[in-house]
Every structure is written in C-alpha cells, then in structure tokens.
C-alpha positions as CSV (number, residue, x, y, z in Angstrom):
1,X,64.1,-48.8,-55.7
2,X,63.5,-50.9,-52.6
3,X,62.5,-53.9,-51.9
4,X,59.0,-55.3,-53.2
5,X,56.7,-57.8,-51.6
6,X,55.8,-60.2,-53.9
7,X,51.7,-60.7,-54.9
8,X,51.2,-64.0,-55.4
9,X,52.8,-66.9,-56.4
10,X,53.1,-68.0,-60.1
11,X,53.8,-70.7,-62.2
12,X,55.4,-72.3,-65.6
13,X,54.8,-75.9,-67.0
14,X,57.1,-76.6,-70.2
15,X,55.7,-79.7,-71.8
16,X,59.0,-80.6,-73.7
17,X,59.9,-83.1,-75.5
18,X,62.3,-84.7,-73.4
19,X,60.7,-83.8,-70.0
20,X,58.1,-81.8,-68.2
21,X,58.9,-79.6,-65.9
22,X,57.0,-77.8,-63.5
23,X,58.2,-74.1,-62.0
24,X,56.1,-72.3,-59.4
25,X,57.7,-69.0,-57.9
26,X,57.0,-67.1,-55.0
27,X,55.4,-63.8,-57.4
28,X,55.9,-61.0,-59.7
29,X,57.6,-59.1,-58.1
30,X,61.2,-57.8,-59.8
31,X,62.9,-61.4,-59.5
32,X,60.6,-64.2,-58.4
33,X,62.2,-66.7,-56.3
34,X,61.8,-70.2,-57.4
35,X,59.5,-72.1,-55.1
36,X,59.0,-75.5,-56.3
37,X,60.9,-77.0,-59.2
38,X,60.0,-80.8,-60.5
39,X,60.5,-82.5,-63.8
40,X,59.1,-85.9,-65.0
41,X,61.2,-87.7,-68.3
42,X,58.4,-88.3,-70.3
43,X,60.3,-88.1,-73.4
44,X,57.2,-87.5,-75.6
45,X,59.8,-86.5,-78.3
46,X,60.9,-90.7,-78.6
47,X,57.1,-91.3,-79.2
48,X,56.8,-88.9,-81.7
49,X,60.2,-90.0,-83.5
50,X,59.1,-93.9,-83.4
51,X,55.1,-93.3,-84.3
52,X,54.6,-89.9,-84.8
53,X,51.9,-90.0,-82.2
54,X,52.1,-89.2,-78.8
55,X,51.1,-92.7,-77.1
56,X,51.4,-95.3,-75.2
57,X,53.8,-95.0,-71.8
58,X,55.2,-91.6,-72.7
59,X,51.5,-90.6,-72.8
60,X,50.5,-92.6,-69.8
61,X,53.2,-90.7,-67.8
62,X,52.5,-87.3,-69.1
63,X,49.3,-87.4,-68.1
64,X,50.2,-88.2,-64.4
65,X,52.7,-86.0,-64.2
66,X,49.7,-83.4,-65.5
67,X,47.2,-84.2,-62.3
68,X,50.3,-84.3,-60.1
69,X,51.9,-80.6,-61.3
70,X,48.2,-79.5,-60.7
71,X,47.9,-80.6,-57.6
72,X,51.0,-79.3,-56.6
73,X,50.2,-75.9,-57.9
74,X,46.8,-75.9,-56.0
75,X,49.1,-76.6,-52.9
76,X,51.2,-73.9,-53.5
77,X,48.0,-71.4,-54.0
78,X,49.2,-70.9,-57.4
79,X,46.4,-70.0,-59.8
80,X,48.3,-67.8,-62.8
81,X,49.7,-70.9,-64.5
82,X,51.4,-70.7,-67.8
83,X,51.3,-73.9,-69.7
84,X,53.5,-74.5,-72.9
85,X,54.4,-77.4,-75.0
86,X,57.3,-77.2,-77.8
87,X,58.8,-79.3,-80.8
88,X,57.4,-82.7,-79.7
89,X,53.7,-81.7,-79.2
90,X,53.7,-79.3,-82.2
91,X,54.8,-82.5,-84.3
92,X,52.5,-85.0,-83.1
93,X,49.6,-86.1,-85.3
94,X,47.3,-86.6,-82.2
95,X,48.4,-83.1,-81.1
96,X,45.0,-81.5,-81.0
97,X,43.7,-85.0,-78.5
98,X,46.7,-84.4,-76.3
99,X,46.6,-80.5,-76.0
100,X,43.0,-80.4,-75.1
101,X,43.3,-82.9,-72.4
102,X,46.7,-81.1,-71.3
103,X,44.4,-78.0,-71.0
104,X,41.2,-79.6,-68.9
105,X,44.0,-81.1,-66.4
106,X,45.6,-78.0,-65.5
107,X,42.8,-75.6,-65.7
108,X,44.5,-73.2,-68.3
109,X,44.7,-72.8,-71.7
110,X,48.3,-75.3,-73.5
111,X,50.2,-73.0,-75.7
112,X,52.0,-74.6,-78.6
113,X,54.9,-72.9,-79.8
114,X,56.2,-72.6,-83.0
115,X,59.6,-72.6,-83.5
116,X,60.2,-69.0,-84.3
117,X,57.9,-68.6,-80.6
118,X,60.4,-70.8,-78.7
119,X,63.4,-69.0,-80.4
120,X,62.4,-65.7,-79.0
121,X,60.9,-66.5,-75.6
122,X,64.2,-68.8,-74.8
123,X,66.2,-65.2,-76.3
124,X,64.2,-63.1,-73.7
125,X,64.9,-65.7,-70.8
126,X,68.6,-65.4,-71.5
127,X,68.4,-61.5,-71.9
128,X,66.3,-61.3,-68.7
129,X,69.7,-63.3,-66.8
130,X,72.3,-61.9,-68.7
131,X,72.1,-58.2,-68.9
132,X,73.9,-57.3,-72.0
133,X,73.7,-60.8,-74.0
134,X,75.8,-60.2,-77.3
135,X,76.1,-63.1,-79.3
136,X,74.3,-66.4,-80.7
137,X,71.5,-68.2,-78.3
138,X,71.6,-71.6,-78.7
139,X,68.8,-73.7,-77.5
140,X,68.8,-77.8,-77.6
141,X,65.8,-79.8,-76.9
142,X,64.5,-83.5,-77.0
143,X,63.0,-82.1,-80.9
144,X,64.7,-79.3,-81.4
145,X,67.4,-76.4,-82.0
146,X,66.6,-73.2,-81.4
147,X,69.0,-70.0,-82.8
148,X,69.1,-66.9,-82.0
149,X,71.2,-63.6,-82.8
150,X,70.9,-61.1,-79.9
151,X,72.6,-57.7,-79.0
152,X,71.4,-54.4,-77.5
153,X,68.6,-56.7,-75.7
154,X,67.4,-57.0,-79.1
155,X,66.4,-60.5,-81.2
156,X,68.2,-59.9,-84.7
157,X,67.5,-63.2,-86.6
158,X,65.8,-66.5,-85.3
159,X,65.0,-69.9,-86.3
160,X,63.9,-73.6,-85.5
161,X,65.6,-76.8,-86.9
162,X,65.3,-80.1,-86.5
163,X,68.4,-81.7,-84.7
164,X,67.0,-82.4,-81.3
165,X,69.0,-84.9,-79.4
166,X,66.0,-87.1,-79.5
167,X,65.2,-86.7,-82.8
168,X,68.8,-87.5,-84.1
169,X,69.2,-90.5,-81.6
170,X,66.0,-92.4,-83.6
171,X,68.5,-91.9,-86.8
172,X,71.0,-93.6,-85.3
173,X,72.2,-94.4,-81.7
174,X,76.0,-92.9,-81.9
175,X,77.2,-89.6,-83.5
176,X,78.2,-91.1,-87.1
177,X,79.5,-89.5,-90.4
178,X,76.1,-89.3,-91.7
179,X,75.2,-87.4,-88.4
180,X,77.9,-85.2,-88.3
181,X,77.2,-84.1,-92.3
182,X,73.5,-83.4,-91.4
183,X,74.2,-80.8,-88.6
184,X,77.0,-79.5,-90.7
185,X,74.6,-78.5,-93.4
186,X,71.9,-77.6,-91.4
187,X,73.9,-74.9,-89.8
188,X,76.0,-74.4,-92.7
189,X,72.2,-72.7,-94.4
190,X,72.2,-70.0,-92.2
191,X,74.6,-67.3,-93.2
192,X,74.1,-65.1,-89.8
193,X,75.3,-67.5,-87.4
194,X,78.9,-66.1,-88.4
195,X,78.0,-63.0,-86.6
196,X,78.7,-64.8,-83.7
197,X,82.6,-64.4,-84.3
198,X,84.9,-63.5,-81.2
199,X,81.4,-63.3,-79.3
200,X,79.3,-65.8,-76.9
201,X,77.7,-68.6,-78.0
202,X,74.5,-69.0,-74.9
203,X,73.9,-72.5,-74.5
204,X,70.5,-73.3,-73.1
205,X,69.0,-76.4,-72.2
206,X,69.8,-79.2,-69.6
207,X,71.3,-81.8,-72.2
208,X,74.1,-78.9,-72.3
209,X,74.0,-77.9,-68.6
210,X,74.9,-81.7,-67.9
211,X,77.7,-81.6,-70.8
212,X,79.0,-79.0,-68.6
213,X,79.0,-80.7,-65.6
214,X,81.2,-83.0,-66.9
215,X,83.4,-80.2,-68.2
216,X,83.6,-78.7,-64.5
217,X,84.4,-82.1,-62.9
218,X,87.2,-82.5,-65.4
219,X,88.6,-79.6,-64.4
220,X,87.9,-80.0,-60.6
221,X,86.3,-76.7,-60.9
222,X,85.8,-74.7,-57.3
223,X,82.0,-73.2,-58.1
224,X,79.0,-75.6,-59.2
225,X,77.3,-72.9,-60.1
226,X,76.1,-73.4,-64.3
227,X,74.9,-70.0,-64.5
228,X,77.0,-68.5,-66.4
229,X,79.5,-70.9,-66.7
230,X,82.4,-70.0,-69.4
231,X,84.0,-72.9,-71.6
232,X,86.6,-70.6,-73.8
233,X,86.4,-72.1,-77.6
234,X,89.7,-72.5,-78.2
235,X,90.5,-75.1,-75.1
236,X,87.2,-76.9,-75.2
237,X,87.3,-78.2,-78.7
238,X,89.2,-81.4,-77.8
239,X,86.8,-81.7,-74.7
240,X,84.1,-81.5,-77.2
241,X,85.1,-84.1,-79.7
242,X,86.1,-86.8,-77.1
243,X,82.6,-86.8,-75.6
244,X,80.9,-86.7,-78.8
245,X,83.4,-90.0,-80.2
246,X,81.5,-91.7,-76.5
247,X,79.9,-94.9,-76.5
248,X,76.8,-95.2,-75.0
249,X,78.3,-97.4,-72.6
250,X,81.1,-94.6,-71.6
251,X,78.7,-91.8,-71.5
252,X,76.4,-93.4,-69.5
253,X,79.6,-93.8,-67.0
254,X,79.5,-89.9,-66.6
255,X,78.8,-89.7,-63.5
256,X,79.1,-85.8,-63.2
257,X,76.4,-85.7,-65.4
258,X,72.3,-85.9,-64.8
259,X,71.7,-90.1,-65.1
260,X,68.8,-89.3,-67.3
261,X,70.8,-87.1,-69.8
262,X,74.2,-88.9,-70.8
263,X,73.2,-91.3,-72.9
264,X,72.5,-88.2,-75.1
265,X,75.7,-86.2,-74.5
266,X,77.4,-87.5,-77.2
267,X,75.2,-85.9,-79.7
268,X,74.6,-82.7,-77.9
269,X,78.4,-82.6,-77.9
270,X,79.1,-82.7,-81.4
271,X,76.0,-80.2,-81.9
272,X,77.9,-77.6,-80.1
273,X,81.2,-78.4,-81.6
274,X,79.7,-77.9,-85.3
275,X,78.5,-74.3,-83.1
276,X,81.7,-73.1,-82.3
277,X,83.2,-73.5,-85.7
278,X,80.1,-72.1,-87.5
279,X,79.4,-69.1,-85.3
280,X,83.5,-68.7,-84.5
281,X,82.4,-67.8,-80.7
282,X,85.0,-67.0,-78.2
283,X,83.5,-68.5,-75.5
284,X,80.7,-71.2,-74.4
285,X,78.2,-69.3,-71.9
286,X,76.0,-71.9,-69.9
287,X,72.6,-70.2,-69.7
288,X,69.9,-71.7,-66.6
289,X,67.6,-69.6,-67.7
290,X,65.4,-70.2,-71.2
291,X,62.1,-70.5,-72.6
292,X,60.1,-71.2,-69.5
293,X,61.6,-67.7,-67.9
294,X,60.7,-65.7,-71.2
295,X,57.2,-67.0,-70.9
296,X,57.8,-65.3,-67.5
297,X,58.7,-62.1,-68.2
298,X,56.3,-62.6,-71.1
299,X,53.2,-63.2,-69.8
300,X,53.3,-63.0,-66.0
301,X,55.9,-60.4,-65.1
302,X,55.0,-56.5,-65.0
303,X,56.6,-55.0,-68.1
304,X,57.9,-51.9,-65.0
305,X,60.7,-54.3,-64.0
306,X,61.6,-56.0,-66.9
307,X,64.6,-53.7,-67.8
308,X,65.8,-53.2,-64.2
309,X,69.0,-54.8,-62.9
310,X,68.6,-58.6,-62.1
311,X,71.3,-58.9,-59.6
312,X,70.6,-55.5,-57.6
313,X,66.9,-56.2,-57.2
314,X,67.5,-59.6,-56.0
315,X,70.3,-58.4,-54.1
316,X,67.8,-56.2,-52.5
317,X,64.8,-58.0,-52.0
318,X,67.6,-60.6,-49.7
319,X,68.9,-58.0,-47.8
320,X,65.2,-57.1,-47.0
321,X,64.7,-60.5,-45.7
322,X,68.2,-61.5,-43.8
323,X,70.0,-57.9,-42.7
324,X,68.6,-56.1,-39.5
325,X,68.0,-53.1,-41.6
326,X,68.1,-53.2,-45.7
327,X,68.3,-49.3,-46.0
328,X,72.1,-49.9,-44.4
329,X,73.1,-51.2,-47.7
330,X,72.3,-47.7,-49.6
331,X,73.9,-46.0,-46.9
332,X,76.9,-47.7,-47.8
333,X,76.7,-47.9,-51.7
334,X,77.2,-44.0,-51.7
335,X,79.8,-44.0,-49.5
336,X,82.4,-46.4,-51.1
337,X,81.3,-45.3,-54.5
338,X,84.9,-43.7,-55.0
339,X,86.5,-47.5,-54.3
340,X,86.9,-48.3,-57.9
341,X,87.2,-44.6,-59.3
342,X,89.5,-44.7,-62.2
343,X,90.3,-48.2,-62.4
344,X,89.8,-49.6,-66.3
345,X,86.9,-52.3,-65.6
346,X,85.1,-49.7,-63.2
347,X,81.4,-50.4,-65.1
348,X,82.0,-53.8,-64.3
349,X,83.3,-53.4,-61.1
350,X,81.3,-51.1,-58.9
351,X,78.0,-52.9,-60.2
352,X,79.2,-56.0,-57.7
353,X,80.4,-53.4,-55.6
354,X,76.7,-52.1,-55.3
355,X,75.5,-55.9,-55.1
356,X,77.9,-56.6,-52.4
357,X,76.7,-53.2,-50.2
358,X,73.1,-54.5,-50.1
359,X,73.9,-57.5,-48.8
360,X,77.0,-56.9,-46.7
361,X,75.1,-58.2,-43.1
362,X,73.2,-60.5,-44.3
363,X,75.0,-63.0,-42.0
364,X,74.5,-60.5,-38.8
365,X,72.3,-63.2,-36.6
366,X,74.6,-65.9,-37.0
367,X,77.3,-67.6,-34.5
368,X,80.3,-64.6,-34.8
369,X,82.2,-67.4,-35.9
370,X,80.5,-68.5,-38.9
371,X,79.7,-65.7,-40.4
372,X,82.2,-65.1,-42.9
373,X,81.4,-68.7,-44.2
374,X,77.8,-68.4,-44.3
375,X,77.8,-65.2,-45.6
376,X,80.3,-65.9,-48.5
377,X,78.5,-69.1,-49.1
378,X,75.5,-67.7,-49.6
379,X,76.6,-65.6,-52.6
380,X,78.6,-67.8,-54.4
381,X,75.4,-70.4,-54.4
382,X,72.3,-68.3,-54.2
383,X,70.1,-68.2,-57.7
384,X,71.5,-64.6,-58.6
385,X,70.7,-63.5,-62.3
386,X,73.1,-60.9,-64.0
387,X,76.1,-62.2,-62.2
388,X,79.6,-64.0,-63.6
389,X,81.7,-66.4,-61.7
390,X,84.1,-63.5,-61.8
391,X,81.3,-61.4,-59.9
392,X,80.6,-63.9,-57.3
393,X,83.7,-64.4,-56.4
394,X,84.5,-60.6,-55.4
395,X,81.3,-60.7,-53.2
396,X,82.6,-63.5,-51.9
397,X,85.5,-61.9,-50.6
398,X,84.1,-58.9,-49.6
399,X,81.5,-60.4,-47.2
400,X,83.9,-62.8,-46.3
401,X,86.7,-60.2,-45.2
402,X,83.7,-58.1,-43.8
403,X,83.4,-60.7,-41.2
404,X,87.0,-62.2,-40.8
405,X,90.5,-60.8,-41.8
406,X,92.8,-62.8,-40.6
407,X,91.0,-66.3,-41.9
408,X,89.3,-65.4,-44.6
409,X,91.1,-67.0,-47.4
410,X,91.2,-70.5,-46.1
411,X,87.4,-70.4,-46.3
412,X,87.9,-69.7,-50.3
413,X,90.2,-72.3,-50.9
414,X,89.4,-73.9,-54.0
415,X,87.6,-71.2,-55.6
416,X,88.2,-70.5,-59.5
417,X,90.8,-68.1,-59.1
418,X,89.8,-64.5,-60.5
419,X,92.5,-62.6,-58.9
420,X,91.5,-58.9,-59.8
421,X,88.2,-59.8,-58.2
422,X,89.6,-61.1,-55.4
423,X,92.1,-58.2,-54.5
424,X,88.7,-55.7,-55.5
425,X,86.6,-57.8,-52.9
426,X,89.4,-57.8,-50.2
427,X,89.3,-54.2,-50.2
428,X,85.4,-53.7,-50.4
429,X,85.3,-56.2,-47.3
430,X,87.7,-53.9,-45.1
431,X,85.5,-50.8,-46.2
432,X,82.4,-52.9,-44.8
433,X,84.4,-53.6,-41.9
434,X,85.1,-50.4,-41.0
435,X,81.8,-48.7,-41.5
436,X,80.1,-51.6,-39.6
437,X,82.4,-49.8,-36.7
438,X,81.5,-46.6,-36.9
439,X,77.2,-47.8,-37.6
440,X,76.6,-51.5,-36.3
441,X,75.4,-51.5,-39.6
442,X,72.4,-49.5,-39.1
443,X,71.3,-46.5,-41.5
444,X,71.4,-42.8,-40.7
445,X,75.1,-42.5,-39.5
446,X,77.5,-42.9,-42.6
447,X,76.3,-39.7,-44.3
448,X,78.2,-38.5,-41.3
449,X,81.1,-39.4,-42.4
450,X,83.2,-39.6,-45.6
451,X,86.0,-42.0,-47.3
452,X,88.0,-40.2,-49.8
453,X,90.4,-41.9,-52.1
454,X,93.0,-39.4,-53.3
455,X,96.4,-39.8,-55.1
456,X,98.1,-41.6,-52.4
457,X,96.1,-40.9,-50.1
458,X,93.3,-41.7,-48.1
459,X,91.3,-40.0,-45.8
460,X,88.5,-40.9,-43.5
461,X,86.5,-37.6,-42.3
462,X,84.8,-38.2,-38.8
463,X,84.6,-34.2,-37.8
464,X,80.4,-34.9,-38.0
465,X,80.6,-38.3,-36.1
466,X,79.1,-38.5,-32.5
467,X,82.3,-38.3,-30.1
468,X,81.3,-41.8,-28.9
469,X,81.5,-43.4,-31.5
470,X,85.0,-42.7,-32.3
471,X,87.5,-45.5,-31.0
472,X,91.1,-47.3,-31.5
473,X,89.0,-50.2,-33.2
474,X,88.4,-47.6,-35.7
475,X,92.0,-46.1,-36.3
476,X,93.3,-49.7,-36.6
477,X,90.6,-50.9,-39.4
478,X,91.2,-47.8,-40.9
479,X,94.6,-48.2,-41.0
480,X,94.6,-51.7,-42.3
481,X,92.1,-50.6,-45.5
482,X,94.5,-48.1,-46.1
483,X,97.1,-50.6,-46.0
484,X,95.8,-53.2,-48.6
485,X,95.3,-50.4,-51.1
486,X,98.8,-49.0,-50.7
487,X,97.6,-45.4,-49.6
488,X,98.6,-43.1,-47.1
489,X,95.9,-42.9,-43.6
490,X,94.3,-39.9,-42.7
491,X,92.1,-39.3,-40.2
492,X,89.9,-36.5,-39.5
493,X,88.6,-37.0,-36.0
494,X,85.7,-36.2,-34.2
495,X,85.3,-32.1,-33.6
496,X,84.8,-32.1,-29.8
C-alpha cells in the first residue's frame, strides 16, 4: 500500500489498578510508533482492597502522576487523549469524586470499564498484534482477570473475575490452600475455557510479562523480546509451581524480573498454572499488547487499516524512513516470490520473506562493516507486531547474510535456535545479495531480470539487463545462492 505519514500524535492513559501508565504515539497511521511510554505504581487497587475507597497516598500519587501525564502530552502536541480506568476505579466507593477529577486534569472525558469492556478491548489489542489469535486471552491485573475465547479475529465468550494479584494478596500474603481452591473454582465455573485445548493461552499483563522474564533468564534465552514469547505447557508446569511455592523474600530476589512486580509473582504464577490445566493449552503466548492498544484501534485508529498486516505496514513505513529508496523492497518481493514455492510452511514463510524485502537496506548508510550487525539487530529488537521469534530470526539472517557471508553467524551467536528459519533466511540473504549487485538496491531494474527456481535447477535470466551492469561479482553471488540451495546455476547473460 505504501508507506503513510502519520497525522498527529495520539495518546492512551490506563488508570489501572496496579499502575498508571501513560502511551503517546507518533499517529494513526497503520501502526503508530510508540513515542513516550511512563508508568507511575500507584497501586489504587491496595486502597480499594484495604478501605474500599480510593485515598490517601495511592490517591495523592495518582493525582500527580495525572498533572504530570498531562503535561507531558501537551509537550508532545498530543490533544486526542483516550483516558481509561479498570477494576480498581469501577470498585471504589468514592469512584464518581475520583473520575471527575481524573477527567478535569486531563482535559478528556475517564472511561470506566466494565469487565466485559476490558475483556473485549484487551481481545482486540491481542488480535490487532497477533494476526490469527486462536485460543484463550488471559488478562491479569492489580483487580482483576480478564477471559477471553478468540478465533477467526472474532471474541466468542468473555468475562471478568475477581482474582487480581492485588486483590488476592489483601487475602493473604503467600499463595495458600485456601488461595489455590478459590482460583480453582472460579475457573472451574466457566465451562468454555476447555476450548482452549491443544491451543494458545495469550497472556497479557506485566505481572506476567515479568514471570516471563524470569522464565527467559532461567533458560539463558538469546532474544529479550516478550512479544510473543512461547512457554510450551507441558515443560513450564514445574517452572510454574516453584515460583508460585516463593516466599516473598525469594521472589523479591528475582532479579530478572520488574522490582515493582515480584513480590506478586507468586500469585500470578499459580493463576496461570490453574490456566493451563483448565483451558489444556499447548502453549503460553506472552502478549505486549492489551487493553490500552484495543482502546487504540478502538477509538483512535481508522477502521481502513485495522485488518491490514501488522508486520508489513510497519515493515514498510521503516523502510520509508531508513532505505535510500522504499519502492526497492517491492521490486524485490516479486522477484523472489518463487523462494519458498512448494515448501510445506510456505504461508508462513514467504510472509517474513515479504517483511524481510522491505526492509533489506535499511542498514545502507552505515560503516560497510557494521551493517550486517545493525541491520540484523534492528529486526530482532524493533517493536514489530504480527511477528514470532521464529520470524525474527529468519529476518535476521537474511539481512544479516545480505550484508556479510562469510561472518554472519558469529554475529547470531546465541540466538534461540529455529533452524528451518535460519537455513530459509540464509538463502533469502544471498538473493538480496545478489540483486543489490545487479540494482544498488534502487527500483526500476529487477523487473529486468528474473530468478527461476526449477527442479534442480536455477536460473538467473539477465538477456534484458544493461550490458554494464553484468559482472564476475554477479556470476560468483549467483553461484554461491545456487549453492546453499543445492541447485544447478544457470545463467542467461546479457543479449549484446
């Protein structure tokens, strides 16, 4: 579709109940770029749990952090400002005090969601990131738990109970039987979590996202990426129980984990464990997107992108602002489109192919000799939506071996290995590297050419190229792609 320039910069302030967080990105347009992201532990939901009022320092604090998010957004030029509040505020007897003033702060109207509210928006963040989401969102809060079923980028069920991390630690400080029998039968009520079975159970929320961080430092994990972070069932039971049997003293020795956050692990922990065995998931997806994106997509993002590809617009709105020409990246798409012909996870394949093309010189004004590292670097790390680990570790290879052949793997050390996606990027990267010979990677001059990929065979048909253009460097990069696939090279040269 092309690359399109953002309006104007937005905003989202989620009023939780563990902590507010301010949001302001750099527009509407197709994937907004995070600009600013703060968050202040005002842990209203502890108020609410001890009183049932929001008061004294948690209200104090909230109400600077209020001026101070506002003032912020004024600097940013933000003036669409969405403003929510969930579980803690909706329970607060002074709700209706604390909402208006909320509202006079930041110059826009505090929504209080409902449970049910919550539920969906956090199911439409996760859709929005996840293309294809089929399985149970889970979302844990300071107040709250929200469940979803989603499939076909459709909400089937949804609901809202009360076993926030907050709201179970006022019960009692550890996870205890008495704990463990309340979440049990809580979950145990609703009869469609089981549809979850052999799918993926999202996890949302950043008691979670720290839970995993633990996980990944256990397992001295190569990509600190949560996004989309897998934690398979099966192996991550024991993982789960140990952290949950915690002290407060040993969780709060974490230290993989966000300081503010590990006290509650233990609980959040056993919440997820009671997950897996009543939804029988296969596998633990970490989900950095939630409620505060759905109320993005729902209220401040034209409904014209929201069902376009996540990872190819933002793929293409970077290429627009780091390669010397973005339309190079089209040119390119088409012509290894063949690359994956036939192969059994093609779908899955030549959509990171495609992600990969647009952004294949994004590293072009860099020192020759970093370019393979800054250019794999910056896809493993940059805030991609719609992408796996498995994903971003084939465009890591292919940029990387776009850049650098015979080094390239030493600058991937430690990666989680995905080894089909690495031999898939290894061979897109020696396509790059050879078109970038015959174009500089400009547009206009591959539909000049053509790669074919026949049984056995491959052939690279130059009889439309400029004369000039044709050269050894060429034959040998040719010769070297052929190679890594085990084909046979053919070249058709230049008509003179």
């Amino acid at each position: 579709m092309g690359p399109l320039k953002p309006d104007e910069p937005v905003g989202v302030v989620d009023i939780g109940s563990n902590s507010v967080r301010l949001v302001g990105y750099s527009g509407t347009a197709r994937t907004p770029l995070p600009i600013y992201n703060e968050r202040a532990f005002c842990r209203l939901g502890s108020s609410v749990a001890a009183t049932g009022r929001i008061e004294g320092a948690s209200y104090d604090l909230a109400r600077q952090t209020f001026i101070r998010f506002r003032a912020i957004a004024d600097q940013l030029g933000i003036e669409k400002l969405s403003v929510f509040a969930t579980a803690a505020v909706r329970a607060a007897a002074n709700k209706d005090e604390f909402v208006a003033e909320a509202s006079d702060i930041f110059r826009n109207p505090v929504r209080v969601l409902n449970g049910i509210e919550e539920a969906h928006l956090t199911s439409h963040g996760v859709m929005m990131a996840i293309p294809g989401a089929d399985g149970i969102v889970a979302d844990l809060g300071g107040g709250s738990l929200e469940l979803a079923h989603v499939r076909g980028g459709k909400i089937l069920n949804a609901v809202s109970l009360d076993l926030g991390v907050l709201i179970l630690a006022s019960e009692t400080a550890n996870v205890s039987p008495a704990m463990k029998k309340k979440i049990k039968q809580e979950l145990k009520n609703i009869a469609w979590l089981e549809r979850g079975k052999d799918k993926a159970l999202y996890a949302v929320g950043g008691t979670w996202r720290s839970l995993a961080s633990v996980h990944m430092a256990q397992k001295s994990y190569g990509l600190p990426v949560l996004h989309q972070y897998e934690m398979e069932c099966s192996k991550s039971r024991s993982f789960l129980r140990v952290i949950a049997g915690l002290s407060d003293k040993a969780s709060g020795a974490l230290e993989a984990a966000s300081k503010n956050r590990r006290q509650s692990l233990p609980i959040a922990a056993q919440i997820l464990l009671n997950l897996v065995e009543a939804t029988g998931a296969k596998k633990i997806v970490i989900s950095a997107t939630g409620v505060r994106e759905g109320v993005l997509v729902e209220t401040l993002l034209p409904s014209g992108y929201r069902e376009t590809d996540p990872l190819l617009l933002a793929c293409e709105e970077m290429a627009e602002r780091m390669s010397k020409s973005y339309k190079y990246g089209y040119d390119l798409d088409v012509w290894t489109s063949d690359l994956f012909k036939g192969h059994s996870r093609a779908k899955d394949l030549n959509r990171f192919r495609r992600a990969a093309c647009l952004v294949s010189d994004i590293a072009w004004s860099q020192h020759p000799r970093s370019r393979a590292e800054i250019a794999s670097q910056t896809v493993l790390r940059a805030p991609f939506n719609g992408i796996s680990h498995e994903g971003r570790v084939l465009m890591a290879h292919a940029l990387a071996h776009r850049h650098e052949v015979n080094n390239a793997l030493p600058l991937l050390a430690g990666l989680p290995r995905f080894v089909e996606a690495e031999q898939a990027g290894r061979a897109l990267g020696l396509c790059f590297r050879l078109a970038h010979s015959l174009t500089a990677s400009m547009p206009g001059m591959l539909p000049l050419t053509q790669l074919r990929f026949g049984a056995g065979e491959l052939t690279l048909d130059l009889r439309q190229l400029p004369v000039a253009l044709y050269a050894p460097i060429v034959v040998n990069r040719f010769t070297l792609l052929a190679k890594a696939l085990g084909l046979a090279p053919t070249i058709l040269p230049p008509e003179v």
